[in-house]
N, C-alpha and C positions, 0 to 999 in steps of 0.2 A: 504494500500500500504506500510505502514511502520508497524514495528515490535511492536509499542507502544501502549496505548490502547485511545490515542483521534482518531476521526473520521477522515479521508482525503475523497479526492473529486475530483474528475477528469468531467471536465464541457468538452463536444463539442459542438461549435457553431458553426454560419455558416454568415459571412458579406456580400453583396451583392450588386449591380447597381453601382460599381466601375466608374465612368465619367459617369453615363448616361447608360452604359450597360447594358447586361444580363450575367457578368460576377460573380463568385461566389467563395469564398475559404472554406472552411472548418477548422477551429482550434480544438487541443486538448489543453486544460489547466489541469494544476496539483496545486492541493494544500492539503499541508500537517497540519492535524490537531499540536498545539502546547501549549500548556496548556490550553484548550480548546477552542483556535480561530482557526479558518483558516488561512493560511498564503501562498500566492501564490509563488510557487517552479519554473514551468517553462511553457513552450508553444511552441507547435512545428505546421505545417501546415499538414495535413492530410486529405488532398483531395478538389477536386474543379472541379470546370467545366475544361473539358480536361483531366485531372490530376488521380481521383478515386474518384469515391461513396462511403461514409462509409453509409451503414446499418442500424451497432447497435454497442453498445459499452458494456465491460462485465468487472468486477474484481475481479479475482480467483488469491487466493495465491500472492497474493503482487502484480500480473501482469497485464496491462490495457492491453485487447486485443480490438482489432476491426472487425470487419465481412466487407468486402469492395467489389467492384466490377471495375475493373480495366479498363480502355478504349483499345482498340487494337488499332494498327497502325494506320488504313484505316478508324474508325469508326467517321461520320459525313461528310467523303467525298464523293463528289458527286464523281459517275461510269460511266466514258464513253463505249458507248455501240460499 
């Protein structure tokens, strides 16, 4: 992800049963190699229950991409007929 030549590392993980629920988030974390440790850079939310599905995760050219699957509007709502 950086221009230098130690390793970096981008972890996604994913927390879970928030009070007892079936509730779920998803995180990306970054960290940048540094005279050869790791050193964690930052961390953002990227998907959960409601929210998006990530996939898969890839790093081409300095870029962390993600392959995701997005919820729609209506999706988990019950249809009255």
């Amino acid at each position: 992800m950086t221009d230098d030549s130690d390793q970096d590392a981008a972890v996604l993980y994913t927390l879970e049963g928030f009070g007892g629920s079936n509730r779920y988030v998803r995180y990306l974390a970054v960290f940048v190699g540094r005279r050869g440790r790791l050193q964690y850079l930052t961390h953002l939310t990227v998907g959960g229950k409601d929210r998006r599905e990530v996939d898969s995760i890839s790093i081409k050219d300095g870029k962390i991409n993600l392959k995701t699957k997005e919820y729609l509007p209506n999706d988990g709502q019950l249809l009255s007929e």
